[in-house]
Each structure stands twice: as structure tokens, then as C-alpha cells.
LUMDO-708643 format. One record per atom (N, C-alpha, C): residue in one letter; residue number from 1; atom name; z, y, x. Coordinates in steps of 0.2 Angstrom, whole numbers. Example, Ala and Ser with C-alpha at 12.3 -4.5 7.8 and 13.67 -1.06 7.14 Angstrom:
<recs>
{'A', 1, 'N', {39, -28, 66}}
{'A', 1, 'CA', {39, -22, 62}}
{'A', 1, 'C', {39, -16, 66}}
{'S', 2, 'N', {35, -11, 64}}
{'S', 2, 'CA', {36, -5, 68}}
{'S', 2, 'C', {39, 0, 64}}
</recs>
This chain:
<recs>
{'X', 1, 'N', {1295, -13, 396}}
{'X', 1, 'CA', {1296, -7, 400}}
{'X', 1, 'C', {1294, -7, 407}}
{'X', 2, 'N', {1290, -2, 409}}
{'X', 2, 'CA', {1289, -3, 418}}
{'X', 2, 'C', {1296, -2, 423}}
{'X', 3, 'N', {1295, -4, 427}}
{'X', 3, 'CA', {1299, -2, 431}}
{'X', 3, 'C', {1297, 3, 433}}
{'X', 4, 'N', {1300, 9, 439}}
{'X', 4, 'CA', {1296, 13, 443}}
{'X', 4, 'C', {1298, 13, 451}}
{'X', 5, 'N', {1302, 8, 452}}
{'X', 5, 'CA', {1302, 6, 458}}
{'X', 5, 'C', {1298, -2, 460}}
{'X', 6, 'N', {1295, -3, 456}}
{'X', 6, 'CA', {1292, -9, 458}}
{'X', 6, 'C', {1283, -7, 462}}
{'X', 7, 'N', {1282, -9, 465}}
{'X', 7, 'CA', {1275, -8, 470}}
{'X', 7, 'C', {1269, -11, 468}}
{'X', 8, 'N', {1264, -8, 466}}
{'X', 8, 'CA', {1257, -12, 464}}
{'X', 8, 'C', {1253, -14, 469}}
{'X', 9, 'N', {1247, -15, 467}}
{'X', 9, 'CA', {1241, -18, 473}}
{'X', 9, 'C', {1238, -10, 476}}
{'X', 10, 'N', {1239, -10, 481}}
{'X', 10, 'CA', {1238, -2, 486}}
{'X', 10, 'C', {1231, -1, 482}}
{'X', 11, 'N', {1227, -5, 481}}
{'X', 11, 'CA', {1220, -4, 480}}
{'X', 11, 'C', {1218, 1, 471}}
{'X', 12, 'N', {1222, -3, 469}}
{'X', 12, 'CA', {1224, 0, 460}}
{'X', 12, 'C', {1228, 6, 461}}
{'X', 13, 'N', {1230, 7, 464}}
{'X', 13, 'CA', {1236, 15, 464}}
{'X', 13, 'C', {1232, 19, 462}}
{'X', 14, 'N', {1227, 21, 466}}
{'X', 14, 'CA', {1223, 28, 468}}
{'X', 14, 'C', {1217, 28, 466}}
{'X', 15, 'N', {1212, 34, 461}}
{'X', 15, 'CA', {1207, 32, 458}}
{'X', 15, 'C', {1204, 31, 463}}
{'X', 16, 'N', {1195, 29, 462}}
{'X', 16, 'CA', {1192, 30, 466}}
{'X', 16, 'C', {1185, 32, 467}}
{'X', 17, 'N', {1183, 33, 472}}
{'X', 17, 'CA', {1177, 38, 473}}
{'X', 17, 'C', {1171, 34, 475}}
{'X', 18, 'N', {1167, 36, 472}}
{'X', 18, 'CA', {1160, 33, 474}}
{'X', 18, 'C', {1155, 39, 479}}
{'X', 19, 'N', {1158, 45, 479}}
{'X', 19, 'CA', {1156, 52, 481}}
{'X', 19, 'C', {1153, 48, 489}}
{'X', 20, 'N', {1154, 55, 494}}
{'X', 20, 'CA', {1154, 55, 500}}
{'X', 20, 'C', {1162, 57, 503}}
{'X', 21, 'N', {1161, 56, 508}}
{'X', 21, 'CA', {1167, 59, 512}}
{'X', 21, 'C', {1168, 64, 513}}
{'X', 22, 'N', {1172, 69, 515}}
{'X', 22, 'CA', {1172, 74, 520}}
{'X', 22, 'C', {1172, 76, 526}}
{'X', 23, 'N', {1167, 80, 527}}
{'X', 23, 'CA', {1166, 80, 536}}
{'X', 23, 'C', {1171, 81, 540}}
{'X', 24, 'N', {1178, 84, 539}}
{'X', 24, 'CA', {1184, 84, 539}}
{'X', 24, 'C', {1185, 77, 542}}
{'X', 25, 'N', {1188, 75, 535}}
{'X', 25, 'CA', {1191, 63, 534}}
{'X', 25, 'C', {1185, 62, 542}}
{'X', 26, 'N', {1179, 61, 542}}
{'X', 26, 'CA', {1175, 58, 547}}
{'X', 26, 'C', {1175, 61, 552}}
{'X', 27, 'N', {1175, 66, 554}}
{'X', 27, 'CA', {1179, 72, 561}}
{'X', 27, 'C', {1183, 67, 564}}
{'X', 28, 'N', {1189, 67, 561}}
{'X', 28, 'CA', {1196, 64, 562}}
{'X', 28, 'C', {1196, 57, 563}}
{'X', 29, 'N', {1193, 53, 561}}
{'X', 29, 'CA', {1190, 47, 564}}
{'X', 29, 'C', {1187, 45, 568}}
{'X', 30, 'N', {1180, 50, 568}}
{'X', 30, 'CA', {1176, 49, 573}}
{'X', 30, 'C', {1179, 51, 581}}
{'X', 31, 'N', {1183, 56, 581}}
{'X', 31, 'CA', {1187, 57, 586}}
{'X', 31, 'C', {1192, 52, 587}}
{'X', 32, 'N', {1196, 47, 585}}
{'X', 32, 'CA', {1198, 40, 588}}
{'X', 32, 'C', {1195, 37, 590}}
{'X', 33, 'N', {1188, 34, 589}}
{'X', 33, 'CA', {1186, 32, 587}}
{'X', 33, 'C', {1184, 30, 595}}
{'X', 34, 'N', {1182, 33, 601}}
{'X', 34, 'CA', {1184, 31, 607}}
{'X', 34, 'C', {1190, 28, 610}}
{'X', 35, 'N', {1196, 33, 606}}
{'X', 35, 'CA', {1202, 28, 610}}
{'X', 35, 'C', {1204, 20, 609}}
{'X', 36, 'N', {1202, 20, 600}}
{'X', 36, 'CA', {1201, 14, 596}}
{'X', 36, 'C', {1197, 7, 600}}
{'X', 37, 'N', {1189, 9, 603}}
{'X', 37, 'CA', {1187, 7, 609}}
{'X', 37, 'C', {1189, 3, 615}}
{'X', 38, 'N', {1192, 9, 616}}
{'X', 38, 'CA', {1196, 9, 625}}
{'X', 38, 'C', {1202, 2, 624}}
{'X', 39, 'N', {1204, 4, 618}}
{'X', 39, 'CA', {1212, -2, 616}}
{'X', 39, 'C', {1210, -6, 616}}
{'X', 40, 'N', {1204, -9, 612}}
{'X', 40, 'CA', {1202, -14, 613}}
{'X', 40, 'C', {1198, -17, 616}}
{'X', 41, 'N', {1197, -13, 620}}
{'X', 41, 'CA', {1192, -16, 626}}
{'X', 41, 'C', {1196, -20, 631}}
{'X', 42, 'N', {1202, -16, 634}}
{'X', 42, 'CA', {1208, -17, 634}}
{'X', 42, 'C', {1212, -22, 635}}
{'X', 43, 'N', {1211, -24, 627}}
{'X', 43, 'CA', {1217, -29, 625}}
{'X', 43, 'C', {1211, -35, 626}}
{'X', 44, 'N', {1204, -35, 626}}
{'X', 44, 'CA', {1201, -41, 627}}
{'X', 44, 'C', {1201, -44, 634}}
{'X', 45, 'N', {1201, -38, 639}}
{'X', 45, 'CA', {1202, -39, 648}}
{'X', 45, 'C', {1210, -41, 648}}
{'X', 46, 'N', {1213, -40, 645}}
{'X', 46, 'CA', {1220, -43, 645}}
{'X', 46, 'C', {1221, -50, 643}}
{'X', 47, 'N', {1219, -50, 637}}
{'X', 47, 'CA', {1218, -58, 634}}
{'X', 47, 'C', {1213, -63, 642}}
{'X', 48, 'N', {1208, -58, 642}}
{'X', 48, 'CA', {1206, -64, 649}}
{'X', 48, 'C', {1210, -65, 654}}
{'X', 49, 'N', {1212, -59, 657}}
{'X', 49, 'CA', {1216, -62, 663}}
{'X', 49, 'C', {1221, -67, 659}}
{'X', 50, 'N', {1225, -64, 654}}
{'X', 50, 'CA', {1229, -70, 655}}
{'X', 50, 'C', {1228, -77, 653}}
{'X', 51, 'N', {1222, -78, 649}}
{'X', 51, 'CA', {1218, -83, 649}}
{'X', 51, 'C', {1217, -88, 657}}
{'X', 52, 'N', {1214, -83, 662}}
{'X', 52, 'CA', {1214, -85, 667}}
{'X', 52, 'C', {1220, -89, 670}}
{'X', 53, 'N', {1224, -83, 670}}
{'X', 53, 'CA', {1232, -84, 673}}
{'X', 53, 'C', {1235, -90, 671}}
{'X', 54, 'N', {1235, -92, 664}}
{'X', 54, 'CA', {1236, -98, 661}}
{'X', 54, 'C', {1235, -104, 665}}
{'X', 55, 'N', {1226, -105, 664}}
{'X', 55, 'CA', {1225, -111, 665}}
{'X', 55, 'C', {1226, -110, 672}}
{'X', 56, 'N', {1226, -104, 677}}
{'X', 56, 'CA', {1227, -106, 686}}
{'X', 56, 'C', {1236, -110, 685}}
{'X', 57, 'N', {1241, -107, 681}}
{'X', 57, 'CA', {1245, -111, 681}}
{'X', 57, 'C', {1247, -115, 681}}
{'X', 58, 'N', {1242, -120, 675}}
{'X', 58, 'CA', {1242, -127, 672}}
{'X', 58, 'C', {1239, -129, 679}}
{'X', 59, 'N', {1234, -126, 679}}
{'X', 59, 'CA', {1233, -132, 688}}
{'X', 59, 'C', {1235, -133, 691}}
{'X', 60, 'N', {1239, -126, 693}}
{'X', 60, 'CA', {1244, -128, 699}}
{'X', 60, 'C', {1252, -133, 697}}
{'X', 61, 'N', {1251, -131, 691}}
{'X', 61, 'CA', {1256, -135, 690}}
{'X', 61, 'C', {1256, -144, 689}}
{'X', 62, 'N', {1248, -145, 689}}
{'X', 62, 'CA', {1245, -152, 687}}
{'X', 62, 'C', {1246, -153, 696}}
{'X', 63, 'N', {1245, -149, 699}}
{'X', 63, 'CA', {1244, -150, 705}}
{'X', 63, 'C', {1249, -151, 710}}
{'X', 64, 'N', {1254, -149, 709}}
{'X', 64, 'CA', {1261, -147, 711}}
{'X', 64, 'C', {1265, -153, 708}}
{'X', 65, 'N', {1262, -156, 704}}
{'X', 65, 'CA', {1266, -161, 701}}
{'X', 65, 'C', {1264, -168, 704}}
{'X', 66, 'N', {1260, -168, 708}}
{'X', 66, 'CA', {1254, -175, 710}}
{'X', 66, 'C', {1257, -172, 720}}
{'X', 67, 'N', {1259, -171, 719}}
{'X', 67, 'CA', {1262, -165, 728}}
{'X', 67, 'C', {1269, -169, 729}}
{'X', 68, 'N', {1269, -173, 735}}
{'X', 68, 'CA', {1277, -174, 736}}
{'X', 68, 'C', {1281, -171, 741}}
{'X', 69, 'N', {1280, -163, 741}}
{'X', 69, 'CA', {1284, -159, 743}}
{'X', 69, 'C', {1289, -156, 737}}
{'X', 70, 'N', {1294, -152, 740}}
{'X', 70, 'CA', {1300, -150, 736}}
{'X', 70, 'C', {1299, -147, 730}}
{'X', 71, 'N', {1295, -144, 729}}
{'X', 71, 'CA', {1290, -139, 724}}
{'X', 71, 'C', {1286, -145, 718}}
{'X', 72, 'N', {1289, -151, 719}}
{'X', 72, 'CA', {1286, -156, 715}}
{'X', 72, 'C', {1290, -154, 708}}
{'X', 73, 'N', {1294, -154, 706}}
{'X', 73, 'CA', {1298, -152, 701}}
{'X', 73, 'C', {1295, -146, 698}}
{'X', 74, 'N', {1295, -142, 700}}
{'X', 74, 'CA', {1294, -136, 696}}
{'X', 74, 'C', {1286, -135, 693}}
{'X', 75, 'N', {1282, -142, 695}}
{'X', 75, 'CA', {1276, -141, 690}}
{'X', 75, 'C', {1275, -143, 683}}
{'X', 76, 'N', {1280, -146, 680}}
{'X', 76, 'CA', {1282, -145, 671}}
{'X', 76, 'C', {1282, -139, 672}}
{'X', 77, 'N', {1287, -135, 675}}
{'X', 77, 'CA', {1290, -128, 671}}
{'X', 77, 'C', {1283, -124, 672}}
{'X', 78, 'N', {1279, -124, 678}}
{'X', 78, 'CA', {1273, -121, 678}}
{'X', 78, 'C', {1267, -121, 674}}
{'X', 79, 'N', {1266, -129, 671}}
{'X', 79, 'CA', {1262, -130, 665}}
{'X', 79, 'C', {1265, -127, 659}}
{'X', 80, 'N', {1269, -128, 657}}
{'X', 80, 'CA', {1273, -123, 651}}
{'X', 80, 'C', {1272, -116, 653}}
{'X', 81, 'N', {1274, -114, 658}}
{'X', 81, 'CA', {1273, -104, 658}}
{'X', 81, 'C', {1265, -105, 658}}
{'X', 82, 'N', {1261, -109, 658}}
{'X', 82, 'CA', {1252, -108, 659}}
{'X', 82, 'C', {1253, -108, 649}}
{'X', 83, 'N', {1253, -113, 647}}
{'X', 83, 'CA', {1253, -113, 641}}
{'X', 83, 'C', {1256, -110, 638}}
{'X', 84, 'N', {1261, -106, 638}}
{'X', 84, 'CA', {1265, -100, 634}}
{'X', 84, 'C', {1259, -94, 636}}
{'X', 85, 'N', {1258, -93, 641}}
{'X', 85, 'CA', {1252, -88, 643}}
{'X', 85, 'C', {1244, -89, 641}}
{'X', 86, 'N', {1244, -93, 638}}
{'X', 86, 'CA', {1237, -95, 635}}
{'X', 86, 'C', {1238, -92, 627}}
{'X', 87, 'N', {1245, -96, 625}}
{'X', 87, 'CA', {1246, -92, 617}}
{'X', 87, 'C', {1248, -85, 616}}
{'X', 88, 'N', {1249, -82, 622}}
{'X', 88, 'CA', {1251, -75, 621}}
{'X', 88, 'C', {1243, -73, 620}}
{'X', 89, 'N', {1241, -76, 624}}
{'X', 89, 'CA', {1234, -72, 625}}
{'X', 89, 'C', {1228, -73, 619}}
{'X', 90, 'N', {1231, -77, 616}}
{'X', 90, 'CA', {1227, -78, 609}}
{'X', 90, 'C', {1233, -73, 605}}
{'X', 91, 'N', {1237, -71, 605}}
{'X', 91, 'CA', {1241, -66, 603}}
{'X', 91, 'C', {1236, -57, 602}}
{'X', 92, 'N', {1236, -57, 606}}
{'X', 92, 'CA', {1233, -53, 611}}
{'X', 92, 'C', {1224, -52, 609}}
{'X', 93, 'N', {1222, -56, 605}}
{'X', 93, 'CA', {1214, -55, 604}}
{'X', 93, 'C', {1213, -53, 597}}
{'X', 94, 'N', {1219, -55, 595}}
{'X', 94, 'CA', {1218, -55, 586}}
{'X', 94, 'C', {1219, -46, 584}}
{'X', 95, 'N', {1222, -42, 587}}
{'X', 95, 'CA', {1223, -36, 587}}
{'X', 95, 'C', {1218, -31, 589}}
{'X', 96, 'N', {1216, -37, 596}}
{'X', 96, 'CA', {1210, -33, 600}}
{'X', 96, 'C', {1205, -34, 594}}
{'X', 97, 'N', {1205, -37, 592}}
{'X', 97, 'CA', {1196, -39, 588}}
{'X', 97, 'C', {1198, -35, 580}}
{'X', 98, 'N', {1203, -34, 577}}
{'X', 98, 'CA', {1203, -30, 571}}
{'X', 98, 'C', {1202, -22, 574}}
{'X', 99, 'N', {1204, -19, 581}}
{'X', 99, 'CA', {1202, -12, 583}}
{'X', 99, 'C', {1194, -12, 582}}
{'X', 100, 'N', {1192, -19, 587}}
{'X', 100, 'CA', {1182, -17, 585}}
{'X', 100, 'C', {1180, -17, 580}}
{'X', 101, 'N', {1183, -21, 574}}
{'X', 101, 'CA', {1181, -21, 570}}
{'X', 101, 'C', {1184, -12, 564}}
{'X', 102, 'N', {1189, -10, 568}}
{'X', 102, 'CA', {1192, -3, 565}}
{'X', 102, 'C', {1186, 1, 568}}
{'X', 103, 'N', {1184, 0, 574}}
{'X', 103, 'CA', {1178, 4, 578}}
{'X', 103, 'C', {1172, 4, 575}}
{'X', 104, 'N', {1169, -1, 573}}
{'X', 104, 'CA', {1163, -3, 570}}
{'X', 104, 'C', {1161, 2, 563}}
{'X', 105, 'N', {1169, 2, 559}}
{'X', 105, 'CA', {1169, 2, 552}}
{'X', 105, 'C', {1169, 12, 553}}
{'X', 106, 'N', {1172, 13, 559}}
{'X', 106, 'CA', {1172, 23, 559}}
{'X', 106, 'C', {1164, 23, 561}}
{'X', 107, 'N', {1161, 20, 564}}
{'X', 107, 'CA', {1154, 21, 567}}
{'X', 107, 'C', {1150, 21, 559}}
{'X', 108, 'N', {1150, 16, 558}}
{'X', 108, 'CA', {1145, 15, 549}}
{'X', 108, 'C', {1148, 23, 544}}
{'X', 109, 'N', {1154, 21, 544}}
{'X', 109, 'CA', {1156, 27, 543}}
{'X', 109, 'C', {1152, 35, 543}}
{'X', 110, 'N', {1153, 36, 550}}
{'X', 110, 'CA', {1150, 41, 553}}
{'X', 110, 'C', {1143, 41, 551}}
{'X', 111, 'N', {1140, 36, 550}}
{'X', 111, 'CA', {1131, 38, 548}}
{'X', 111, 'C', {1131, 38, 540}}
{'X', 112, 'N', {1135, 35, 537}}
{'X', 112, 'CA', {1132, 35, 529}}
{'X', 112, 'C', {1134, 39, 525}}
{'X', 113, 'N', {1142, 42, 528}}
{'X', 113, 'CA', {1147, 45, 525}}
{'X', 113, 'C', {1150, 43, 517}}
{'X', 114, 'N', {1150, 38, 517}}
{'X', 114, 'CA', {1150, 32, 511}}
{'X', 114, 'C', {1160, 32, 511}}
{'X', 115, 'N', {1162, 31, 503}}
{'X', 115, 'CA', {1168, 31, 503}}
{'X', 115, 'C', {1170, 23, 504}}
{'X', 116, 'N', {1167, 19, 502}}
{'X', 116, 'CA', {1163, 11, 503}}
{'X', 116, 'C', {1166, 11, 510}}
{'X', 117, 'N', {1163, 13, 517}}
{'X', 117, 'CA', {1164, 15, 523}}
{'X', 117, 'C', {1169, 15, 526}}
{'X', 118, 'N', {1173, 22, 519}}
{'X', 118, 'CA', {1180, 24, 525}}
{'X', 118, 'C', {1185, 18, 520}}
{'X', 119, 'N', {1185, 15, 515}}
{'X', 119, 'CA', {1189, 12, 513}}
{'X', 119, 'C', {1189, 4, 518}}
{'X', 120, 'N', {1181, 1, 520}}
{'X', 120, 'CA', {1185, -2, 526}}
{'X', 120, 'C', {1186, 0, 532}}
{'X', 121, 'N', {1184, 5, 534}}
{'X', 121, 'CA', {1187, 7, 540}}
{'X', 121, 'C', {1194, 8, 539}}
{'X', 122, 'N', {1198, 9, 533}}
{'X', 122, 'CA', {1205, 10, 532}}
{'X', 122, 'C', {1208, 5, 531}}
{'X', 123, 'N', {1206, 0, 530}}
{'X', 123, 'CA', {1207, -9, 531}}
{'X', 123, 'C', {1207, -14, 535}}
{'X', 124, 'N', {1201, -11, 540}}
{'X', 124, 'CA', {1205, -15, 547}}
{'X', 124, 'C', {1211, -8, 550}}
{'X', 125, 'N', {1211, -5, 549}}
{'X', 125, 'CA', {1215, 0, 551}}
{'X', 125, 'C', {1223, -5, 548}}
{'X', 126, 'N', {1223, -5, 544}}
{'X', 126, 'CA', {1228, -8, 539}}
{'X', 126, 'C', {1230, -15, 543}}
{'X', 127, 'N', {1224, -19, 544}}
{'X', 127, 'CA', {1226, -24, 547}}
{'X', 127, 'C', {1229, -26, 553}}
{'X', 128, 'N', {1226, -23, 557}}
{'X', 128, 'CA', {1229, -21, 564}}
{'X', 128, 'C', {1238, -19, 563}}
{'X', 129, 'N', {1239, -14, 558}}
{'X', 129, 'CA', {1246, -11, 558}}
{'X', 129, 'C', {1251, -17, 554}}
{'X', 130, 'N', {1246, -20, 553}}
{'X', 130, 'CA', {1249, -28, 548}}
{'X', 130, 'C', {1254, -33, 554}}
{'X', 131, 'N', {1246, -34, 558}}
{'X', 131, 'CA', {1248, -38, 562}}
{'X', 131, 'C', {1254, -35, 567}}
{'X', 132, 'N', {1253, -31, 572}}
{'X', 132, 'CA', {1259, -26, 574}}
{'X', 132, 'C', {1263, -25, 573}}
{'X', 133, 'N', {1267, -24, 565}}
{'X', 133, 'CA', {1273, -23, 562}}
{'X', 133, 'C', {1276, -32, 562}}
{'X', 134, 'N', {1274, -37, 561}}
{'X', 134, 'CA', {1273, -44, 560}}
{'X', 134, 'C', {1275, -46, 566}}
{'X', 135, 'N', {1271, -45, 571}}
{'X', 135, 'CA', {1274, -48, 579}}
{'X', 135, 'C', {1277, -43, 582}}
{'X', 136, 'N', {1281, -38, 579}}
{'X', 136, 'CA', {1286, -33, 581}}
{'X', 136, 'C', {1293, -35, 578}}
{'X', 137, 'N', {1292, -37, 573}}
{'X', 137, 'CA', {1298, -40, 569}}
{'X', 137, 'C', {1298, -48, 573}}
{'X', 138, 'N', {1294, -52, 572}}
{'X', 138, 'CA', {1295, -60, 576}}
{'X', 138, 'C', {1299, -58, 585}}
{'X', 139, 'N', {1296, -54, 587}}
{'X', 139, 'CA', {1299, -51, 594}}
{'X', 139, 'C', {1303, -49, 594}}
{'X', 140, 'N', {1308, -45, 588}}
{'X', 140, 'CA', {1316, -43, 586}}
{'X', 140, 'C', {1317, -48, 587}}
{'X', 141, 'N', {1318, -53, 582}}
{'X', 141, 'CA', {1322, -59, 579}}
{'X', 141, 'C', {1323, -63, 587}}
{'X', 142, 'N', {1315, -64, 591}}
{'X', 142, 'CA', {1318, -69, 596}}
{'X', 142, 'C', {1320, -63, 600}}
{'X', 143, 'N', {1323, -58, 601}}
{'X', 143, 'CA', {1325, -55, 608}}
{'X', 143, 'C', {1333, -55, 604}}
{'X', 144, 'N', {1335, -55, 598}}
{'X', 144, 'CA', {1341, -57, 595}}
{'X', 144, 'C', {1343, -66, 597}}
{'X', 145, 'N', {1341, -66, 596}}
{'X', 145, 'CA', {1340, -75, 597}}
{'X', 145, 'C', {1343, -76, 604}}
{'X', 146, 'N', {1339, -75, 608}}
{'X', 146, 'CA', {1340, -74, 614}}
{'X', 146, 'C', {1347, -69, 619}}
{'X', 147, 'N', {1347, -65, 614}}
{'X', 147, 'CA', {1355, -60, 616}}
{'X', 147, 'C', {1360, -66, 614}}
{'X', 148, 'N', {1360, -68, 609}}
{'X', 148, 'CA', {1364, -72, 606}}
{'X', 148, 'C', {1368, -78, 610}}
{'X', 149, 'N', {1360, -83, 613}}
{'X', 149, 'CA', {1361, -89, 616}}
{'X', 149, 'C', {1363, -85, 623}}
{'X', 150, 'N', {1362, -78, 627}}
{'X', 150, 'CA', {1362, -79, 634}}
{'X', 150, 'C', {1371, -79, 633}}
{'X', 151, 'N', {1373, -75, 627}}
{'X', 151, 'CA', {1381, -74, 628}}
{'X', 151, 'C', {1385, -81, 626}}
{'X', 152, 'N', {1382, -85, 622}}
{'X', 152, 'CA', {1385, -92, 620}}
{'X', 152, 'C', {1383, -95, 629}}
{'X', 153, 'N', {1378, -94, 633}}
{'X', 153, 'CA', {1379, -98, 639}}
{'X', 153, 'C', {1380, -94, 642}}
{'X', 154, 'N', {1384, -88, 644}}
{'X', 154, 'CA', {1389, -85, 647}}
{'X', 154, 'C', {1398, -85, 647}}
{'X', 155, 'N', {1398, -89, 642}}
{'X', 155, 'CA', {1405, -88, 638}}
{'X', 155, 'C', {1406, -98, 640}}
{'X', 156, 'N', {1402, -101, 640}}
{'X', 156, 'CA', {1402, -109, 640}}
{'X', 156, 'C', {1403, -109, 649}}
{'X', 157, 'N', {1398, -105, 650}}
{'X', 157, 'CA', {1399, -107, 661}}
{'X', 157, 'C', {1406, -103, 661}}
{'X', 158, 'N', {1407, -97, 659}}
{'X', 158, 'CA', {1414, -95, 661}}
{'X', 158, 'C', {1421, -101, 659}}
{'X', 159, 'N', {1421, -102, 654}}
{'X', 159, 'CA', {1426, -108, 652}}
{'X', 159, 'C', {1426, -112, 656}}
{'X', 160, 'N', {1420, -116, 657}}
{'X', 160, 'CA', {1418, -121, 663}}
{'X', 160, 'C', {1420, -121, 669}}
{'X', 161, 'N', {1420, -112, 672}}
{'X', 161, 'CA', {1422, -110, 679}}
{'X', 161, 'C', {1430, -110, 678}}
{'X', 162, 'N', {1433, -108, 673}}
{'X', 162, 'CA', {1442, -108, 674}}
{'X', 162, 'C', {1443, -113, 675}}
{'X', 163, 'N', {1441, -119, 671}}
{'X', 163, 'CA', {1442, -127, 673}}
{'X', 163, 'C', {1447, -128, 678}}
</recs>
């Protein structure tokens, strides 16, 4: 007996077409298909500066650490923000690069009118919204995480100040 709540492979649900597109479906895309662009261009000038920002902070924090002024301390904490900023920014490319690759796939699109075409253009499309939903839930969990801990070490310094 089938279930009818159980979910198949997206790919098998819907028949499918060998035909062309419609001018319409290709309109509608080819109209993002700038802003798709722009995001990504975007997100890869972002991923560099903070790429930049990263290792200027590893430096200074190599440097700040090799320093016997008071500021000697704080270059651990500086290398870590440089290297949290490095991983963000590889965060930061994987998204960038499934839009060119969303971008690439509406342009071919646009010249063969192939259903071939929009079905991967609606795959990195998919991808992109994969990853997104993914590091949007990861970023709930640790902004919960972090409510959690600020109030267990607001409740610990308070006990500790009745003292």
C-alpha cells in the first residue's frame, strides 16, 4: 500500500519534456538574470575583502603577539577573529558561485530554449536555496546556543556578585 504522505525524488514526480520552453518561463528568467549577476558579483567582492580582513588580522595579530606593549595579549584573540573571517568567507563563495553558475544556466537557457536548459538552471537555482536554508538553520541553532550560554553567564556573574 503507498503511503500518500511520503515524498518521492522531485525529479520523478513531474513528466517530462523534451519540447522547448516558453517565451514566457525564459522572460522571467532572463529578467533575473542581472540581479542573479549583481548578487553574485557581490558576494565574491565580499568573500575578498573578508579574505583580505582575515589575513590583515592574522598579521596583526602575529605581530601584536611578537610586541611587548600592552596590546601583547590581545593578538591570540586577533588571530582567531582573522581565522573565523577567513571561514566565513569561504561561507560566503559557495552561494556566490551556485548564482554564476544559476546565471550561466538562464543565459544558455536563453539561446536554445531547451527544457534540458531550464531544468539546470532550476538546479542551481535549487542549490543555492539548499545551501541558504542550511546555513540559516546552523545560524538559528548557534544564535539559540548563544542566548542560552549569555543567560547561564549572566545568572553565574550575578550569584557571584551577591557573594
Amino acid at each position: 500500500m503507498d503511503n500518500p504522505y511520503q515524498t518521492g525524488d522531485y525529479r520523478s514526480s513531474y513528466p517530462s519534456s523534451t519540447g522547448y520552453v516558453s517565451p514566457g518561463v525564459i522572460q522571467a528568467l532572463a529578467g533575473t538574470k542581472p540581479w542573479v549577476r549583481l548578487c553574485s558579483i557581490m558576494g565574491f567582492i565580499g568573500a575578498g575583502f573578508m579574505i583580505l580582513g582575515g589575513l590583515m588580522m592574522i598579521a596583526g595579530g602575529a605581530i601584536g603577539g611578537m610586541s611587548s606593549s600592552s596590546m601583547r595579549g590581545m593578538g591570540g584573540f586577533q588571530t582567531l577573529t582573522g581565522v573565523i573571517y577567513l571561514v566565513l568567507s569561504v561561507m560566503y563563495l559557495f552561494p556566490s558561485l551556485k548564482l554564476w553558475k544559476y546565471g550561466t544556466a538562464i543565459l544558455r537557457l536563453m539561446s536554445s530554449r531547451s527544457a534540458a536548459d531550464l531544468e539546470q538552471a532550476l538546479e542551481e537555482q535549487r542549490g543555492f536555496w539548499k545551501f541558504v536554508g542550511i546555513l540559516m538553520l546552523v545560524f538559528a541553532v548557534m544564535m539559540v546556543l548563544a542566548f542560552v550560554v549569555g543567560i547561564i553567564t549572566a545568572v553565574a556573574t550575578a550569584s557571584r556578585m551577591s557573594r
